[in-house]
C-alpha distance (Angstrom), angle and dihedral (degrees) to the residues before:
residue distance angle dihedral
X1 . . .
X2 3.66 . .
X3 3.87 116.6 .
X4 4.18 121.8 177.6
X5 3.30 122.5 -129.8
X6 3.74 112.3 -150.2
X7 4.09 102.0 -130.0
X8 3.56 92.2 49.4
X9 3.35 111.0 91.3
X10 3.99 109.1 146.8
X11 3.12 140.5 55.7
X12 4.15 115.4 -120.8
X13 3.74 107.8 -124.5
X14 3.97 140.6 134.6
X15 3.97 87.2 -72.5
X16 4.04 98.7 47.5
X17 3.96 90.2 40.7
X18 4.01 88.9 60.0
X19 4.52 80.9 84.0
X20 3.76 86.4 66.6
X21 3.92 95.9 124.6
X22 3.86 88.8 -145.4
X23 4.21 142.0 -17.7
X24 3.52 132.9 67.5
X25 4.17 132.6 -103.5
X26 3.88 130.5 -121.5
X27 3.56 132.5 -171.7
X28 3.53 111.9 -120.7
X29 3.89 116.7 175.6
X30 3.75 98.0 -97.9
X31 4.02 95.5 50.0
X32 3.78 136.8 -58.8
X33 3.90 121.3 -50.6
X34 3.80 122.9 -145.1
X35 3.86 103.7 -148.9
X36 3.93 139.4 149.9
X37 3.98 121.2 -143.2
X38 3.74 106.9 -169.8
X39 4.30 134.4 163.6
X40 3.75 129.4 46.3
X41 3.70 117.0 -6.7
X42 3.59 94.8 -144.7
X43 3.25 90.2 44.1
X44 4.25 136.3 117.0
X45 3.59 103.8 -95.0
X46 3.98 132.5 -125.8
X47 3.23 117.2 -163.7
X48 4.09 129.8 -174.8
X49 3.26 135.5 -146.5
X50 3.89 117.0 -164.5
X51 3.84 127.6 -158.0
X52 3.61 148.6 -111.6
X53 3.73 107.0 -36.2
X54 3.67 108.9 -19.5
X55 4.13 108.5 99.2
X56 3.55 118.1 -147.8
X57 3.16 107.9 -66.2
X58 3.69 87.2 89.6
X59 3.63 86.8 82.5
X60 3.60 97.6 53.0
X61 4.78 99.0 122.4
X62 3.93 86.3 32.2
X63 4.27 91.0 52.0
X64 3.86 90.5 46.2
X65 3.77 100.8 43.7
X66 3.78 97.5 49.8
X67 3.88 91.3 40.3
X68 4.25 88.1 60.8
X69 3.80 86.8 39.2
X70 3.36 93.9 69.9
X71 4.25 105.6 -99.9
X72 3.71 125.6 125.3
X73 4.06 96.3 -119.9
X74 3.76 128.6 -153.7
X75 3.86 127.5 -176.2
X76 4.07 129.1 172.3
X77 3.81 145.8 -174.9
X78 3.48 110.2 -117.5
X79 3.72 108.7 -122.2
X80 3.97 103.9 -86.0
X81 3.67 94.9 36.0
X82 4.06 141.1 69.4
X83 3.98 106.1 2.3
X84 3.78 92.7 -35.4
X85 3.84 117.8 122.6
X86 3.73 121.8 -88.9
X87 4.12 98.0 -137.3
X88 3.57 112.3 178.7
X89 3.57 99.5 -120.3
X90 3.99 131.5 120.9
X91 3.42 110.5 -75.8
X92 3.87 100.8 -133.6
X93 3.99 138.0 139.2
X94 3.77 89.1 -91.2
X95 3.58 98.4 56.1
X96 3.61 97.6 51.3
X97 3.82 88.8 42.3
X98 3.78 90.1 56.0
X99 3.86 92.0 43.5
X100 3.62 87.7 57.7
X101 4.13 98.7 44.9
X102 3.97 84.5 41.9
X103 4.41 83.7 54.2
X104 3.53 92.0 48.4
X105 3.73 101.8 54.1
X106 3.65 97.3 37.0
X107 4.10 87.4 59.9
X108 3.65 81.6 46.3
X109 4.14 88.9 -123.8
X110 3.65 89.8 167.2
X111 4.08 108.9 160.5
X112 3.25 114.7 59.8
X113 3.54 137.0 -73.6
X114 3.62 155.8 -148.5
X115 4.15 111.9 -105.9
X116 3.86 128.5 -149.4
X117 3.75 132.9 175.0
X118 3.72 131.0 167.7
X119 3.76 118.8 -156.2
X120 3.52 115.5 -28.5
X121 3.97 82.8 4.1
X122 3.85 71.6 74.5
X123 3.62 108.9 73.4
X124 3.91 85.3 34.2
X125 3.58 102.3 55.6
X126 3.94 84.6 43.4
X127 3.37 99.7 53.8
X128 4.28 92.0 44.2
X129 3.97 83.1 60.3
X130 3.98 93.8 52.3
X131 3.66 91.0 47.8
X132 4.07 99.3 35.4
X133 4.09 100.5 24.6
X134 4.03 87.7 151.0
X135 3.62 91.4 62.3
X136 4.11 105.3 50.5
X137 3.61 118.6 60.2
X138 3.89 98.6 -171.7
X139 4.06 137.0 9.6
X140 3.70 130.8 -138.6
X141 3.77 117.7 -165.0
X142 4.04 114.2 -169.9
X143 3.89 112.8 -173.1
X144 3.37 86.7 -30.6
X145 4.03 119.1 -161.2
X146 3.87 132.7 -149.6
X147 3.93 91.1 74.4
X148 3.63 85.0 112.2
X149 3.79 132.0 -5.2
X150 3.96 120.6 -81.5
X151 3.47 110.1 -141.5
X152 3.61 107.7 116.5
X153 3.59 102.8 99.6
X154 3.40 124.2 86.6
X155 3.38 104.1 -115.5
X156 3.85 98.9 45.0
X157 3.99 82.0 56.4
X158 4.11 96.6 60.2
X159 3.68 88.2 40.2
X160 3.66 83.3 69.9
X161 3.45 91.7 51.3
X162 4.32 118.4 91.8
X163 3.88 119.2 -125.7
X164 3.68 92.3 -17.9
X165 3.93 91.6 70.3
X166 3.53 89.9 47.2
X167 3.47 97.2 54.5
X168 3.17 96.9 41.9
X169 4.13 98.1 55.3
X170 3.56 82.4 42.7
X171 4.14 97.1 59.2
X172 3.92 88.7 36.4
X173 3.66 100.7 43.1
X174 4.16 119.5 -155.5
X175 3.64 97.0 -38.8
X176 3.89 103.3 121.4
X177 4.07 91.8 45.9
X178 3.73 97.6 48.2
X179 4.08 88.8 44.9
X180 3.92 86.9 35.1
X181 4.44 92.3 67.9
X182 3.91 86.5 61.6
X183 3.75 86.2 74.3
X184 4.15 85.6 55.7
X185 3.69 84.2 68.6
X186 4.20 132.9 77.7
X187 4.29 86.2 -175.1
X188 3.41 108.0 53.7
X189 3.72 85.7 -161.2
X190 3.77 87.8 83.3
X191 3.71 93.2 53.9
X192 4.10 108.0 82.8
X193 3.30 100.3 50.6
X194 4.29 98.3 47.2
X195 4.38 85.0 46.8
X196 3.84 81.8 51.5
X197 4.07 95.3 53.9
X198 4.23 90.0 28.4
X199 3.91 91.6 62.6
X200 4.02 95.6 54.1
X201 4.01 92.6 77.7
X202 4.17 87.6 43.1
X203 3.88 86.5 78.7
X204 3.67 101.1 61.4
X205 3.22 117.0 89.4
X206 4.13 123.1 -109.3
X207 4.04 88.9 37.3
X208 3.93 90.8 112.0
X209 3.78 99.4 42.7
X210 3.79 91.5 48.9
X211 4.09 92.4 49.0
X212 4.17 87.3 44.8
X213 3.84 90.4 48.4
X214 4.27 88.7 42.4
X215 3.95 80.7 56.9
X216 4.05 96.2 42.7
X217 3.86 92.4 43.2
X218 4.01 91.3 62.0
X219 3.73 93.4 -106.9
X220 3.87 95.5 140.7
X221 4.21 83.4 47.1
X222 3.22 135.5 121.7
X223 4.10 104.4 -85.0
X224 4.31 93.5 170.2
X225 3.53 82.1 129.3
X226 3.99 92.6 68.0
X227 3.90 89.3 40.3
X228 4.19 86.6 52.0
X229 3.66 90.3 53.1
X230 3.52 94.7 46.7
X231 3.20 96.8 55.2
X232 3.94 84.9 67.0
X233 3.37 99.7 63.3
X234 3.78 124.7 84.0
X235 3.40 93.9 -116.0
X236 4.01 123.9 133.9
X237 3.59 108.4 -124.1
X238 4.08 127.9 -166.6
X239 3.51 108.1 -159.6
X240 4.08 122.7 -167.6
X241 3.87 139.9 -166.8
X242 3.60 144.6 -179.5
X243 3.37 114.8 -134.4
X244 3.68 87.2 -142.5
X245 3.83 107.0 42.7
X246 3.87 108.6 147.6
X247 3.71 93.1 176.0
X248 3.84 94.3 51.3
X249 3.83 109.5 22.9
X250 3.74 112.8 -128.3
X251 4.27 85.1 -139.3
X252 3.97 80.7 73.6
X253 3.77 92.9 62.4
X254 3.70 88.9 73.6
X255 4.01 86.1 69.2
X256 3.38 92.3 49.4
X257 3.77 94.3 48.6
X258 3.84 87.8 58.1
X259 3.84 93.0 52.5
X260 3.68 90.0 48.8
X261 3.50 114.7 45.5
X262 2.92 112.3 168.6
X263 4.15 102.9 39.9
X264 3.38 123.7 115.7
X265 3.46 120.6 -109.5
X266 4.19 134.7 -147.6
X267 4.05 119.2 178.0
X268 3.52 104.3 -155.7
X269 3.91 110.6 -151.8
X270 3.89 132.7 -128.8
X271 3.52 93.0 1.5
X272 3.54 142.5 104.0
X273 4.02 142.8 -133.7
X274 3.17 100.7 -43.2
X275 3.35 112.4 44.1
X276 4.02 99.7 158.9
X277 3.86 85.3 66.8
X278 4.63 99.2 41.6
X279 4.14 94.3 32.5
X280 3.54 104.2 34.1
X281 3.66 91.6 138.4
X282 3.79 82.6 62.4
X283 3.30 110.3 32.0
X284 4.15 100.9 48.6
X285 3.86 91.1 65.1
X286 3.69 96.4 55.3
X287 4.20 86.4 46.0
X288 3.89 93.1 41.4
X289 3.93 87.0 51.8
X290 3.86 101.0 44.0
X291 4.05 91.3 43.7
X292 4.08 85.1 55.3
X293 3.70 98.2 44.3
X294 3.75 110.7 114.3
């Protein structure tokens, strides 16, 4: 069944993806993949996964820095966000996993590489290592969710709910989402601007029924499991925290800690869930050093 949602109002095709302010699109077997690959060709690669619903723009001071530092840097939109397609598929661990495997070998990134994943880039970057631990070299975990399930707020709960959560995103359009990213942030000076560049993928159609199917497909879930098993490998994990995360609680890093040993940890203070993107002064050293330990 088909159900309109009232911000999206065009289709995403060759024509539409021209607005992309920068990066390039592939066609992987699932649908076509906005990403940017930036930095020294020959190069150990980064790459970055982002979360739920924000497209890769999130990643805009933590691209940049490691590009002039020397790495080979990849970043993505998730399939459903940013200028990626909107297939309709079930949005589920293993079909982001694949997208990113899929990524990887069609940019022929071969050798291994260094693995990053904010929020629900978490459990996916995670579970890519368990399943491909010959192709990463080292793991960074920002904020990370999947410690515990996320199904609190509101709108997470009707997501979960068939028809009626349709309808309903489809009568009140985007709202809750765009004003939901506020939360992301501990200065709310941040805020306008990242609502301003969030809302441009909300009017392509297929953004809402990939974030309801995310939801459905036990996305925002527990995923300890993953974290457990990784914590098994012999794998060098950084893992970092905002002291102020609303979105993820910083209480739920203790769980994490416990599945992961022996990661390091950073508490970044007076700031949020994101704290790559509102402390980069203070968060690129501590990434710059782990990626360049031996």
């Amino acid at each position: 069944m088909l159900f309109p949602y009232r911000d999206e109002t065009e289709e995403l095709n060759d024509e539409t993806r021209k607005r992309a302010e920068n990066g390039a699109f592939v066609q992987l077997p699932n649908g076509v993949t906005h990403y940017e690959l930036s930095g020294n060709e020959s190069a150990e690669a980064v790459v970055l996964v982002h979360g739920f619903s924000v497209p890769y723009f999130i990643y805009d001071p933590t691209f940049e820095f490691l590009a002039r530092s020397g790495f080979r840097v990849l970043r993505y939109d998730l399939f459903g966000r940013g200028f990626s397609d909107r297939p309709r598929a079930r949005y589920n661990l293993d079909f982001f996993v694949r997208q990113l495997a899929d990524l990887l070998d069609a940019l022929r990134l071969s050798r291994r590489v260094n693995l990053a994943g904010l929020s629900m880039g978490g459990p996916i970057a995670s579970a890519f290592t368990l399943r491909h631990p010959e192709r990463i070299r080292k793991l960074v975990l920002i904020d990370p969710s999947g410690a515990k399930p996320i199904d609190t707020a509101p709108a997470v709960r009707l997501a979960r709910v068939p028809i009626l959560a349709e309808l309903a995103y489809g009568q009140l359009g985007s709202g809750n989402l765009v004003n939901g990213v506020a939360k992301d942030f501990f200065d709310p000076a941040l805020v306008e601007r990242f609502q301003k560049r969030y809302k441009i993928q909300m009017q392509y159609k297929g953004f809402m029924r990939a974030i309801i199917s995310t939801v459905r497909e036990n996305m925002l879930a527990s995923h300890l499991e993953i974290y457990r098993a990784l914590g098994k490998l012999d794998k060098s994990i950084l893992l970092l925290w905002g002291r102020n995360d609303k979105t993820i609680p910083f209480e739920q890093s203790a769980l994490l800690r416990e599945a992961l040993p022996n990661a390091e940890f950073h508490i970044i203070e007076d700031c949020g869930h994101i704290p790559h993107y509102e402390k980069p002064d203070e968060v690129n050293p501590i990434l710059l050093n782990f990626l360049r330990q031996s």
